[in-house]
Structure formats: C-alpha cells, structure tokens
N, CA, C and O atoms as CSV, one atom per row, in Angstrom:
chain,resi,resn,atom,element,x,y,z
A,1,UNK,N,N,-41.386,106.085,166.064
A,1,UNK,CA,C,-40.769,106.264,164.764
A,1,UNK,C,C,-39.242,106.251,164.894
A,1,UNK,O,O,-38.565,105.686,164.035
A,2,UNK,N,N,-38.551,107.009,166.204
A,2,UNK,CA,C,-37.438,107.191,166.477
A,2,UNK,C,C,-36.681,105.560,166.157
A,2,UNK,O,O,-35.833,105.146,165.366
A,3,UNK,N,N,-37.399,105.047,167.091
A,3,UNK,CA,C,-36.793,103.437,167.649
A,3,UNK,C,C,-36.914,102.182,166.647
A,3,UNK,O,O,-36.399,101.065,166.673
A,4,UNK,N,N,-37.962,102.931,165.590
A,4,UNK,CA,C,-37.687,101.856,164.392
A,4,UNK,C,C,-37.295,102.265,163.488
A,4,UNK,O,O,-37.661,101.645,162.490
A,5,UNK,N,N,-36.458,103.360,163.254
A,5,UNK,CA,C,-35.853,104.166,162.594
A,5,UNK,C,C,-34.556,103.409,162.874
A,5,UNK,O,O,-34.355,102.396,162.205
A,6,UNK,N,N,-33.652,103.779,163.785
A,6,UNK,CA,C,-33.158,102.835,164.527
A,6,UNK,C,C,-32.931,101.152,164.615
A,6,UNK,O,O,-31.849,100.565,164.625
A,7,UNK,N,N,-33.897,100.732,164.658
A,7,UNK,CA,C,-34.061,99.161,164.680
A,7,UNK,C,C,-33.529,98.833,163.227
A,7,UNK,O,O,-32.579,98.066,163.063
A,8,UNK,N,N,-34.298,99.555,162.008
A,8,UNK,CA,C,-34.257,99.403,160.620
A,8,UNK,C,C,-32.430,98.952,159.992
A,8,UNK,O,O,-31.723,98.434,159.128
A,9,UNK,N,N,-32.509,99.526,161.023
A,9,UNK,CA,C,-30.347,99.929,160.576
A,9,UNK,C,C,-30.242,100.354,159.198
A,9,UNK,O,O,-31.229,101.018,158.881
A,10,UNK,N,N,-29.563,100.239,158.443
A,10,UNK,CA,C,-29.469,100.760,157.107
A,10,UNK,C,C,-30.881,100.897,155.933
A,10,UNK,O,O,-30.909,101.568,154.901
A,11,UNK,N,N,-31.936,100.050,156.491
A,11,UNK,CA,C,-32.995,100.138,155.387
A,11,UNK,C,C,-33.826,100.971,156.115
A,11,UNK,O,O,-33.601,101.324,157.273
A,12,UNK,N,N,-35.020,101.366,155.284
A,12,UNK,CA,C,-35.767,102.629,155.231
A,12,UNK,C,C,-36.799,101.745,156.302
A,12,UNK,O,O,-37.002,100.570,155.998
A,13,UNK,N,N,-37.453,102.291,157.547
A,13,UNK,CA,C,-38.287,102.275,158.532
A,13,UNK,C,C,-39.744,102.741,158.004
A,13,UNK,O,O,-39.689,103.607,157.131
A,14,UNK,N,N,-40.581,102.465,158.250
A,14,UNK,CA,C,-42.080,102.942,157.181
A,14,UNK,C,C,-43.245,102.803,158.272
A,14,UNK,O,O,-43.094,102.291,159.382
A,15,UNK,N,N,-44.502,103.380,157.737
A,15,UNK,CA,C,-45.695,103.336,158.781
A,15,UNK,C,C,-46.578,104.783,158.263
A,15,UNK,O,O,-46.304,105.695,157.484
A,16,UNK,N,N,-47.554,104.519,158.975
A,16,UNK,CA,C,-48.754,105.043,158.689
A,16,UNK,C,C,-49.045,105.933,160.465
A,16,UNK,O,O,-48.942,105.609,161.648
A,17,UNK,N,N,-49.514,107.390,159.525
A,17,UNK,CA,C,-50.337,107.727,160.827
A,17,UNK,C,C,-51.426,108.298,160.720
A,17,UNK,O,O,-51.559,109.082,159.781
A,18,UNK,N,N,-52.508,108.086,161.624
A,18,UNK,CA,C,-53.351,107.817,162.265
A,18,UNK,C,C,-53.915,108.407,163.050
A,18,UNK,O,O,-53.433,108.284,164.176
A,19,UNK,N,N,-55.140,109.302,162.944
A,19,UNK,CA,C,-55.816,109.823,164.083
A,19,UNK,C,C,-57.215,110.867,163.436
A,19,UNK,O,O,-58.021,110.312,162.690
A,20,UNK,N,N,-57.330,111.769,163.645
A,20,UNK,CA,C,-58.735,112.629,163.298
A,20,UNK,C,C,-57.903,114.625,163.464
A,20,UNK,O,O,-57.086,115.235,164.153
A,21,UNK,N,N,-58.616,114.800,162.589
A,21,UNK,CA,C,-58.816,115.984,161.873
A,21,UNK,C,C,-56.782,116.208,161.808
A,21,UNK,O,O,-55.914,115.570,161.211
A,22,UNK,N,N,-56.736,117.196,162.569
A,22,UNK,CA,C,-54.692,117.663,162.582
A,22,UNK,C,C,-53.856,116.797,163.945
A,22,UNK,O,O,-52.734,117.091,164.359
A,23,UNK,N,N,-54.585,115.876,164.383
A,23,UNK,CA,C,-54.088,115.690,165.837
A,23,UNK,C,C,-54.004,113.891,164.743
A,23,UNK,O,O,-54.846,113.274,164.091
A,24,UNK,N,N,-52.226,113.608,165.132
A,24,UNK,CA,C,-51.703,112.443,164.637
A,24,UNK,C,C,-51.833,112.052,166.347
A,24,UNK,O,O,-51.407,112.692,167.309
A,25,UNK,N,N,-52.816,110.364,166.296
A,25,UNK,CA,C,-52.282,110.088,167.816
A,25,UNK,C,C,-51.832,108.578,167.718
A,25,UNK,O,O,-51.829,107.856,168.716
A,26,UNK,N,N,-51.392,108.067,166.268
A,26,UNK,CA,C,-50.615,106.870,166.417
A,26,UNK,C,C,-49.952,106.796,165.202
A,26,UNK,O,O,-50.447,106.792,164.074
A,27,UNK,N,N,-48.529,106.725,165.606
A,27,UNK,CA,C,-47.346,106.585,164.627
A,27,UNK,C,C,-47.603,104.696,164.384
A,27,UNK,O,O,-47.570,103.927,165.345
A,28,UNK,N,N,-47.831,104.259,163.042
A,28,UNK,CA,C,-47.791,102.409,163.403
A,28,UNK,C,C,-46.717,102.216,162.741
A,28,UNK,O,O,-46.414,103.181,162.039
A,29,UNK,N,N,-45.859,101.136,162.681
A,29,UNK,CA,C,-44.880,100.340,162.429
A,29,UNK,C,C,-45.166,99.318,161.504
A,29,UNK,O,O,-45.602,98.184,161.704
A,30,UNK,N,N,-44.833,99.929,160.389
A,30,UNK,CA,C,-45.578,98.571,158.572
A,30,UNK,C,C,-43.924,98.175,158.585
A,30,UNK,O,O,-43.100,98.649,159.368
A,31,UNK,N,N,-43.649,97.154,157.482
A,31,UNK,CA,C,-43.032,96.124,157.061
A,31,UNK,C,C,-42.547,97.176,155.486
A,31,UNK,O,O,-43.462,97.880,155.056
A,32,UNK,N,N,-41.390,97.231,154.834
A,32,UNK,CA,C,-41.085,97.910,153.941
A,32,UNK,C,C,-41.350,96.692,153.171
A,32,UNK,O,O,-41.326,95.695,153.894
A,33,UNK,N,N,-41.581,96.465,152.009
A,33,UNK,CA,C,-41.408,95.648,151.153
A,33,UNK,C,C,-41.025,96.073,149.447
A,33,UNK,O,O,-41.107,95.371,148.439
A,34,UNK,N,N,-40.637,97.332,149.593
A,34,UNK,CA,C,-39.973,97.855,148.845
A,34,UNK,C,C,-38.269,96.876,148.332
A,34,UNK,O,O,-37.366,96.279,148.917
A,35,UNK,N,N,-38.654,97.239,146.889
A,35,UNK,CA,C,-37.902,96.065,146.798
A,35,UNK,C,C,-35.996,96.369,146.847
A,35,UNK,O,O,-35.023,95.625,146.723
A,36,UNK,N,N,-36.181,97.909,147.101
A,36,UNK,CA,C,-34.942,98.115,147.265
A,36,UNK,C,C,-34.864,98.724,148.743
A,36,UNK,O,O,-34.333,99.813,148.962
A,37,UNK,N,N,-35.289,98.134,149.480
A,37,UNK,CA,C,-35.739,99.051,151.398
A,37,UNK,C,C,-34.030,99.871,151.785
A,37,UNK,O,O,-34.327,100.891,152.408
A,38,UNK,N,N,-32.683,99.808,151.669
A,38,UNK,CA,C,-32.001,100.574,151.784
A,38,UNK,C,C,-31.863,102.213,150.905
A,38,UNK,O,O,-31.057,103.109,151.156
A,39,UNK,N,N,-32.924,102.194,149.853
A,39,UNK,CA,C,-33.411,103.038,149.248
A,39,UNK,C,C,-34.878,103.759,148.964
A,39,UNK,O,O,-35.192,104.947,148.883
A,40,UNK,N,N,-35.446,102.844,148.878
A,40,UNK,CA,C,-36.747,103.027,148.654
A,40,UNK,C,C,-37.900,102.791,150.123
A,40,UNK,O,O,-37.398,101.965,150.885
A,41,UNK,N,N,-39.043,103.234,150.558
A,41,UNK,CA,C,-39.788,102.528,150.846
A,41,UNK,C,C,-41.431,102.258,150.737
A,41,UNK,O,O,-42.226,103.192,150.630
A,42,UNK,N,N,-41.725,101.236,150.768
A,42,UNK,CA,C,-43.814,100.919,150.530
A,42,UNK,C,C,-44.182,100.324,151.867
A,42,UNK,O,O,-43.554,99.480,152.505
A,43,UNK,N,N,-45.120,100.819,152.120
A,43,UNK,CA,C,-45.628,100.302,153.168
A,43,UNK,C,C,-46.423,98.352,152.825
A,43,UNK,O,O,-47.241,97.780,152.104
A,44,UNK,N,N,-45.971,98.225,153.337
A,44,UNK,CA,C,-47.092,96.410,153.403
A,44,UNK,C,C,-48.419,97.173,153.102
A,44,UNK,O,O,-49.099,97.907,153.819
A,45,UNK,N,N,-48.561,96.774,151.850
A,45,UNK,CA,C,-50.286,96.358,151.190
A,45,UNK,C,C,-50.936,95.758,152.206
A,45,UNK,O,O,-52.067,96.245,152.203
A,46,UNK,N,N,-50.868,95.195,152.824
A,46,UNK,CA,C,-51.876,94.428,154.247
A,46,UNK,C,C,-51.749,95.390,155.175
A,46,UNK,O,O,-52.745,95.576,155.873
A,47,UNK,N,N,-50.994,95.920,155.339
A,47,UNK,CA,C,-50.930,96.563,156.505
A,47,UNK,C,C,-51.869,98.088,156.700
A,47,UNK,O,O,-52.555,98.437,157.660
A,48,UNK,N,N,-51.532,98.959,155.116
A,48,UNK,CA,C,-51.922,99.693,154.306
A,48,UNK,C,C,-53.930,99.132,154.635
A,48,UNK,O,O,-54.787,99.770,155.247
A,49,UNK,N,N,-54.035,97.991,154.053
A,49,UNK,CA,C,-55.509,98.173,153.633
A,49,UNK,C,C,-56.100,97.933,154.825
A,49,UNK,O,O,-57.171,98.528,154.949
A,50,UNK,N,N,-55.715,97.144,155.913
A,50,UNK,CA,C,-56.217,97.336,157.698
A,50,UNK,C,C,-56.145,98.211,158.230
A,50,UNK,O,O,-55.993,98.211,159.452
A,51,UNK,N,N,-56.223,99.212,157.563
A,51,UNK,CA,C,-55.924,100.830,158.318
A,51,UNK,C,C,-57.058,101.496,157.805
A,51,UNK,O,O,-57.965,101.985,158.477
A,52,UNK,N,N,-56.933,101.485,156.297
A,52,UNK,CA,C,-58.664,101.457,155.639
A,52,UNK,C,C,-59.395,100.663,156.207
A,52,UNK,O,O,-60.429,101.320,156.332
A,53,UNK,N,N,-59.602,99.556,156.704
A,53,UNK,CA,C,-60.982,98.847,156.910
A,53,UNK,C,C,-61.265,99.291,158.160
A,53,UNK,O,O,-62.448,99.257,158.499
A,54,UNK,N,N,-60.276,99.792,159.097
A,54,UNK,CA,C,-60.039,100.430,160.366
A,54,UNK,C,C,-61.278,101.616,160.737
A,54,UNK,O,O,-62.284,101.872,161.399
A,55,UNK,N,N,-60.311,102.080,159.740
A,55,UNK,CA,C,-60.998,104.086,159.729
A,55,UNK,C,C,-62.328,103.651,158.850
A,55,UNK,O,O,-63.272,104.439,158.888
A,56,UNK,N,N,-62.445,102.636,158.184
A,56,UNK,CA,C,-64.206,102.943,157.473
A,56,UNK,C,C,-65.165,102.142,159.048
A,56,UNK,O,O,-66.310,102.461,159.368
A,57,UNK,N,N,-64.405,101.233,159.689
A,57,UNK,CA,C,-65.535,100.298,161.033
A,57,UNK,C,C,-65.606,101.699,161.930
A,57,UNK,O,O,-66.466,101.579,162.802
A,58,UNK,N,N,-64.857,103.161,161.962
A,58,UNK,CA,C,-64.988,103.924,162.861
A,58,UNK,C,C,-63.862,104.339,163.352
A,58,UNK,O,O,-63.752,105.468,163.831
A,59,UNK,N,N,-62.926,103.522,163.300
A,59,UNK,CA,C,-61.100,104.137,163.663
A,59,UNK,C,C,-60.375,105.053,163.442
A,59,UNK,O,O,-61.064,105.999,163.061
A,60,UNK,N,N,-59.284,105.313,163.475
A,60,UNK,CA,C,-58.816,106.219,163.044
A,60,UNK,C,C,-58.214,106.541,161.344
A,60,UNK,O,O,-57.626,105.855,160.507
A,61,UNK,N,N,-58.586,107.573,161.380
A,61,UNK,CA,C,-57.907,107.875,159.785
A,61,UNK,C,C,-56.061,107.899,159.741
A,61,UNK,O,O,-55.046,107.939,160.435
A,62,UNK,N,N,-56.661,107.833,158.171
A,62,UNK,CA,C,-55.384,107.069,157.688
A,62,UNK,C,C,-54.874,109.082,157.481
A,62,UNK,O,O,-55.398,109.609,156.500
A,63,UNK,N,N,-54.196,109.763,158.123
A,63,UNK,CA,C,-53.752,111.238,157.934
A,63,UNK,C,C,-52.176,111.180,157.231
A,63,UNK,O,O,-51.725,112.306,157.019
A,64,UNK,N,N,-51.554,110.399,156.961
A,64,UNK,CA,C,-49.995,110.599,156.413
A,64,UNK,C,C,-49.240,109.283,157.032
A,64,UNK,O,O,-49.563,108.411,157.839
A,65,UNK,N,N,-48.160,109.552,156.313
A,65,UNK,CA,C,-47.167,108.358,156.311
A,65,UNK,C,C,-45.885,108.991,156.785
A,65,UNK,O,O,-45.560,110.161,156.580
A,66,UNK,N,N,-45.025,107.857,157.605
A,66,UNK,CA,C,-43.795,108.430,158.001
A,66,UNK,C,C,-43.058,106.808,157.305
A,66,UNK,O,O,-43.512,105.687,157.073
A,67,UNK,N,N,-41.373,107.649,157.132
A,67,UNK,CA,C,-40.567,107.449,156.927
A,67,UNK,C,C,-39.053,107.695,157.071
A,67,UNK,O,O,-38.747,108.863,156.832
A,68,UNK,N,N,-37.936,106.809,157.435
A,68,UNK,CA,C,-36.511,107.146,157.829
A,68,UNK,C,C,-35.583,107.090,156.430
A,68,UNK,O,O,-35.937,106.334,155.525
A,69,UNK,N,N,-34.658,107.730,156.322
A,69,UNK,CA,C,-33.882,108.281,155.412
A,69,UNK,C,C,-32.391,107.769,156.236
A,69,UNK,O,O,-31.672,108.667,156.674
A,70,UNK,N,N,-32.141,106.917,156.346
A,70,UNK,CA,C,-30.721,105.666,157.235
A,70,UNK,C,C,-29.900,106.793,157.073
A,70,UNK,O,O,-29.477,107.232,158.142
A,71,UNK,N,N,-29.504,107.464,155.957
A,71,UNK,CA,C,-28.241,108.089,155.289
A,71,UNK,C,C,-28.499,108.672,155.000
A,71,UNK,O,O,-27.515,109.106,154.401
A,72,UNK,N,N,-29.803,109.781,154.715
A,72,UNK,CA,C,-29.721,111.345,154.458
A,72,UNK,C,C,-30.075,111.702,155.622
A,72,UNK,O,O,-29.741,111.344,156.751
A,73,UNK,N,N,-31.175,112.850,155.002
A,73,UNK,CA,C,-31.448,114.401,155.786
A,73,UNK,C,C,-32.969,114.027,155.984
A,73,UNK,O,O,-33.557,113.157,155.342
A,74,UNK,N,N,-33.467,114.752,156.886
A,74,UNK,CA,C,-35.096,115.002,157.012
A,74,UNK,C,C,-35.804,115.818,156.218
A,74,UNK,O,O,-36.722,116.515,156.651
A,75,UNK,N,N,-35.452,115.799,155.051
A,75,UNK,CA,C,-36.084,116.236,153.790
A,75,UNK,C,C,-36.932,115.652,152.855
A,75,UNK,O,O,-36.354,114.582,152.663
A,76,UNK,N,N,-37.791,115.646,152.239
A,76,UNK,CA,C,-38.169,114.498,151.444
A,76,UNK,C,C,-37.042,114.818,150.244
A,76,UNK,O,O,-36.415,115.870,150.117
A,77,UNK,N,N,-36.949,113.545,149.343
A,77,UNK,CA,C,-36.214,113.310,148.286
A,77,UNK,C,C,-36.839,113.500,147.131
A,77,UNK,O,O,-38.024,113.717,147.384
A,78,UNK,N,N,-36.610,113.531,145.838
A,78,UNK,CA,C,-37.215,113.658,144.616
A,78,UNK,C,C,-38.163,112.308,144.619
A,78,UNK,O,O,-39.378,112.212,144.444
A,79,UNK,N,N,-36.979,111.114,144.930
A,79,UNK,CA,C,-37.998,109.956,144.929
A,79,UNK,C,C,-39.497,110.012,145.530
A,79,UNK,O,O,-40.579,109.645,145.071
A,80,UNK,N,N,-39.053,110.722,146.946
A,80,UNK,CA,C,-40.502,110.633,147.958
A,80,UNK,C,C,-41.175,111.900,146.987
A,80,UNK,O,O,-42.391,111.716,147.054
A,81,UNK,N,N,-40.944,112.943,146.233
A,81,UNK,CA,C,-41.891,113.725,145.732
A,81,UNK,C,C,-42.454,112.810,144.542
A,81,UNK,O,O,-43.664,113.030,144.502
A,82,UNK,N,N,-42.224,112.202,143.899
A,82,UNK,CA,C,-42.610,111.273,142.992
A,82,UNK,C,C,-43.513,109.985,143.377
A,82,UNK,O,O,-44.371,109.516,142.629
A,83,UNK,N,N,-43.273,109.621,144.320
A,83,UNK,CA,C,-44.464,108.908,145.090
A,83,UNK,C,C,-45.547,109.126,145.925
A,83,UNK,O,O,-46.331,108.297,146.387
A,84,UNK,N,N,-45.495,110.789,146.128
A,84,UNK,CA,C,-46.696,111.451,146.847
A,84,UNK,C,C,-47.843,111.955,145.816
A,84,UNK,O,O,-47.676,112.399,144.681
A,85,UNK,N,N,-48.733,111.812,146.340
A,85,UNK,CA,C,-49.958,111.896,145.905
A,85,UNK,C,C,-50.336,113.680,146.174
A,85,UNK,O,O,-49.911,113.781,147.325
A,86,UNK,N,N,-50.632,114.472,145.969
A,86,UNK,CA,C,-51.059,115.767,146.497
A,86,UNK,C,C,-52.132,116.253,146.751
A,86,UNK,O,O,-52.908,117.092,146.293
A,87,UNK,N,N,-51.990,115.159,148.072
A,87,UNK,CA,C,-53.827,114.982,148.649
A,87,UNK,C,C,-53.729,115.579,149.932
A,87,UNK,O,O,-54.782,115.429,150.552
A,88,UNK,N,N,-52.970,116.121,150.485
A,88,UNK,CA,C,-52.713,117.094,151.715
A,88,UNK,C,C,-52.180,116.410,153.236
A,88,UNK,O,O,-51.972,116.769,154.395
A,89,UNK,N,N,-52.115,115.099,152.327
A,89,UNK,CA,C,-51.450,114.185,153.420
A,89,UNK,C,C,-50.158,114.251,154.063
A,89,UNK,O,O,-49.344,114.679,153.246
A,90,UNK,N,N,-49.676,114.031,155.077
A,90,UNK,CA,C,-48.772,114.939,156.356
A,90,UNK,C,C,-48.013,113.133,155.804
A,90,UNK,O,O,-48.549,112.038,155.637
A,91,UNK,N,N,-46.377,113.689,155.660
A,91,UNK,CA,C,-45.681,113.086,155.411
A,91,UNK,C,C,-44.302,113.180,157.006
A,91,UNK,O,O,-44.067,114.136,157.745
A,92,UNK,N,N,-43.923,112.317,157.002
A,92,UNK,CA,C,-43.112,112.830,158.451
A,92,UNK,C,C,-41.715,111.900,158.119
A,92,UNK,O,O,-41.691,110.683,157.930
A,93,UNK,N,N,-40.607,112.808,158.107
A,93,UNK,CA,C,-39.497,111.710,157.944
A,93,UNK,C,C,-38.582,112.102,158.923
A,93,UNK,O,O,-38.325,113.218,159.372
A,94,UNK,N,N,-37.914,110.458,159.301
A,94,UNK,CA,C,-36.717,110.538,160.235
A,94,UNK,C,C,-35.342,110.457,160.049
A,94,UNK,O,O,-35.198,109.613,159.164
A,95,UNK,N,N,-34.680,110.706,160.258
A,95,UNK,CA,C,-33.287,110.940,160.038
A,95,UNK,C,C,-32.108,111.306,160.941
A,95,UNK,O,O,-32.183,112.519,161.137
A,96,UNK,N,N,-30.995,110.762,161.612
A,96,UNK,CA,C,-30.012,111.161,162.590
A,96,UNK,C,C,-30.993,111.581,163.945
A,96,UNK,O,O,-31.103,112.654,164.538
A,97,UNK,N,N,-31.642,110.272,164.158
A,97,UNK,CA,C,-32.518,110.957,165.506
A,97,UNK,C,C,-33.251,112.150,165.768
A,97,UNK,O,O,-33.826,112.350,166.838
A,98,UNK,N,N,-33.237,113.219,164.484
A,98,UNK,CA,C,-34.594,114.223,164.394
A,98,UNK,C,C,-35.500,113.665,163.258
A,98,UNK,O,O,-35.315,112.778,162.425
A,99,UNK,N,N,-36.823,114.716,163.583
A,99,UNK,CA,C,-38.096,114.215,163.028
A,99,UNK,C,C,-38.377,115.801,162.080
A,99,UNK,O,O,-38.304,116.933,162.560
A,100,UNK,N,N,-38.672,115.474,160.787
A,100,UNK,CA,C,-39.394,116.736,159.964
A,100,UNK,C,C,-40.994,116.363,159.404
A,100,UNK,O,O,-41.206,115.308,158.807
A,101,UNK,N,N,-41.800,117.106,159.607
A,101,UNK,CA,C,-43.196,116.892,158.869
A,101,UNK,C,C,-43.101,117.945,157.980
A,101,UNK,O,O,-42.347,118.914,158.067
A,102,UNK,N,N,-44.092,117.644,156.927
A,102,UNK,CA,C,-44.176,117.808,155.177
A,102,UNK,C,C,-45.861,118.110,155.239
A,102,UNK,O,O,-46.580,117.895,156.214
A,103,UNK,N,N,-46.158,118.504,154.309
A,103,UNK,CA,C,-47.781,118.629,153.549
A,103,UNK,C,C,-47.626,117.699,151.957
A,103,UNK,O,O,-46.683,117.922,151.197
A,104,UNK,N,N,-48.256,117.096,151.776
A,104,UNK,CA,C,-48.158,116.637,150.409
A,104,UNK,C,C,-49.075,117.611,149.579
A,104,UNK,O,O,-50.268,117.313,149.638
A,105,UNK,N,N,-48.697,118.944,148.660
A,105,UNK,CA,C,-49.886,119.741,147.819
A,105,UNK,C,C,-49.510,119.641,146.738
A,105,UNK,O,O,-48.560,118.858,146.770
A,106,UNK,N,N,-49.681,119.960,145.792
A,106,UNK,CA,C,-49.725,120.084,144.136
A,106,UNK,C,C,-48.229,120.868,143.670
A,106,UNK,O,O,-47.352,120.516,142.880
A,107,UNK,N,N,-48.391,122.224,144.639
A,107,UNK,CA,C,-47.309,123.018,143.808
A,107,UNK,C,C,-46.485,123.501,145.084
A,107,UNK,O,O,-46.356,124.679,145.416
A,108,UNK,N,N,-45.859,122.215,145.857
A,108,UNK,CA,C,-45.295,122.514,146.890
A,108,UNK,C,C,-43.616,122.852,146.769
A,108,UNK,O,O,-42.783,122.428,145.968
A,109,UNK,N,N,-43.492,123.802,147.919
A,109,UNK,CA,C,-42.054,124.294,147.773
A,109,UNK,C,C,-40.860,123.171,147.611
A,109,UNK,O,O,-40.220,123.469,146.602
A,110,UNK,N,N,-40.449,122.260,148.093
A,110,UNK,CA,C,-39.734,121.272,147.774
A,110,UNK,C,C,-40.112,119.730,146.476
A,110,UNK,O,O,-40.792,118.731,146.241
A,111,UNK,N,N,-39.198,120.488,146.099
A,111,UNK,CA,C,-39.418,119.386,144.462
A,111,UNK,C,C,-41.157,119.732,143.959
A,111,UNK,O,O,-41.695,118.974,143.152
A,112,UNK,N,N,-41.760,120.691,144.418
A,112,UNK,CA,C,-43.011,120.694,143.787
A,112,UNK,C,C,-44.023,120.356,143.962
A,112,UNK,O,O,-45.044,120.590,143.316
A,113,UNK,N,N,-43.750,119.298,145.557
A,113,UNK,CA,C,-44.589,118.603,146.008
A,113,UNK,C,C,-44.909,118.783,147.207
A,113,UNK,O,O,-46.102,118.799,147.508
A,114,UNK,N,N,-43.668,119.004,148.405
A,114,UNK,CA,C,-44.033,119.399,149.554
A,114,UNK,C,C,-43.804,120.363,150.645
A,114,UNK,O,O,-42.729,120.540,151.218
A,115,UNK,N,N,-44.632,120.813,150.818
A,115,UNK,CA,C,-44.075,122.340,151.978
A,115,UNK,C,C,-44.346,121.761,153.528
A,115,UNK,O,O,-45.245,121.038,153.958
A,116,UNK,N,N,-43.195,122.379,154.187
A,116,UNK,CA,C,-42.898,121.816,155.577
A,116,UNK,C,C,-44.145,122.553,156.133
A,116,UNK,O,O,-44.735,123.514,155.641
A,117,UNK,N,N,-44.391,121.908,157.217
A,117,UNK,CA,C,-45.400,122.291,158.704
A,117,UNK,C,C,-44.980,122.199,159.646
A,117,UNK,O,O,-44.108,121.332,159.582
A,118,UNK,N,N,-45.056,122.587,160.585
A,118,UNK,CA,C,-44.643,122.823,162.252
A,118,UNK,C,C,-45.408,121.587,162.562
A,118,UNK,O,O,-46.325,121.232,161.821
A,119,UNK,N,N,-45.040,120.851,163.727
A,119,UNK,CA,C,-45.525,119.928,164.236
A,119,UNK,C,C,-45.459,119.874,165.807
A,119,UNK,O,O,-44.272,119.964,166.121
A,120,UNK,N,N,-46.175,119.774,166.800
A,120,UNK,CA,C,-45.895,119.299,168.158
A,120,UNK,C,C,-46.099,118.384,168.698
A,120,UNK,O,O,-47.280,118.094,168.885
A,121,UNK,N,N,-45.027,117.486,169.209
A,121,UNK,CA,C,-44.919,115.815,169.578
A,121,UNK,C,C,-45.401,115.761,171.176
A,121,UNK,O,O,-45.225,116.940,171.483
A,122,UNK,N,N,-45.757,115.298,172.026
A,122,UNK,CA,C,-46.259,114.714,172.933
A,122,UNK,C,C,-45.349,113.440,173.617
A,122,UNK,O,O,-45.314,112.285,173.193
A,123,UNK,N,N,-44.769,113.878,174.560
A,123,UNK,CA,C,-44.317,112.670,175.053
A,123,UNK,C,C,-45.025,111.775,175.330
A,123,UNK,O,O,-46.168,112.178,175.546
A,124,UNK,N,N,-44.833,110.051,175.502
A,124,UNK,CA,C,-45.732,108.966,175.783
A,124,UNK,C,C,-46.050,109.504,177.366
A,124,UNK,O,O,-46.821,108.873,178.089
C-alpha cells in the first residue's frame, strides 16, 4: 500500500483487501478510475468484481478497501464517509508514509461513519 501510495504521486492509490474472518492477508493494487483520482477514488469495476468471483470459487473475501490521501492526513474525509457503506468493512488509508484503519458502522465517531481500530501489520 506504502509503495503505491507512493508510485500514485499526486493521485489517490486504491485496492481492495482480502482475506478471512479479522486477519487482512492481501493488500491488492486496483486502477483508480475515479474521474477526479487527485481527489477522489473508485476502485476498477473489473477489478472490484474478480475479487467477488474470487471469494464466491473459494478465495479470499473481499474484508475492506484501502486508500492514499497524496495531500492530507490518515483520516477518512467527509467524501470517504459519504461513499462508505456501513457494512463493517475495514477501511485503511495512507498518507505521509503512515497507515490508519477505520470500521465502516452506521453511527461512527468520525463524520458518522467511521471509528478507528487498532491494526497489526506483518512484515513480508
């Protein structure tokens, strides 16, 4: 996430993660196609629905989405509370080379939508 956070340079870095029950064991690397990517970002619809056909053949679940913020904070934004769903899905954003994870719930502490979680990363 770091390194395509990074790579992205000024536009927003995007991806899906991946794994079973609370244990994320693959950060993937989607295509923004957001039509404003220095602001906004969507994950690739293709990329998005091979992740579903993934996790229904037996793969891994689709558990949350990460995203880089070029020019803010590791916070989500009003925007990102407005595009979350409050389905309990683990949101993870990057920013100045640190990483924050999120809960997506209904009546969450930030903007209403999401309350932070502790997370522990695993080196490769």
């Amino acid at each position: 996430m770091l390194g395509a956070a990074v790579a992205a340079g000024g536009l927003e870095a995007c991806g899906l993660l991946l794994g079973a029950g609370n244990l994320v064991e693959v950060a993937t690397v989607a295509a923004n196609v957001a039509a404003q990517p220095a602001k906004r970002f969507e994950i690739d619809p293709a990329h998005l629905l091979a992740a579903h056909r993934a996790a229904r053949a037996g793969g891994p679940a689709i558990l949350g989405y990460w995203h880089s913020h070029p020019s803010g904070l590791t916070e989500p934004s009003a925007t990102d509370a407005a595009m979350a769903d409050p389905d309990g899905r683990v949101w993870v954003i990057v920013a100045g080379g640190a990483v924050r994870c999120f809960r997506a719930v209904a009546h969450g502490a930030l903007h209403g939508r999401f309350d932070p979680i502790e997370a522990v990363f695993a080196a490769d």
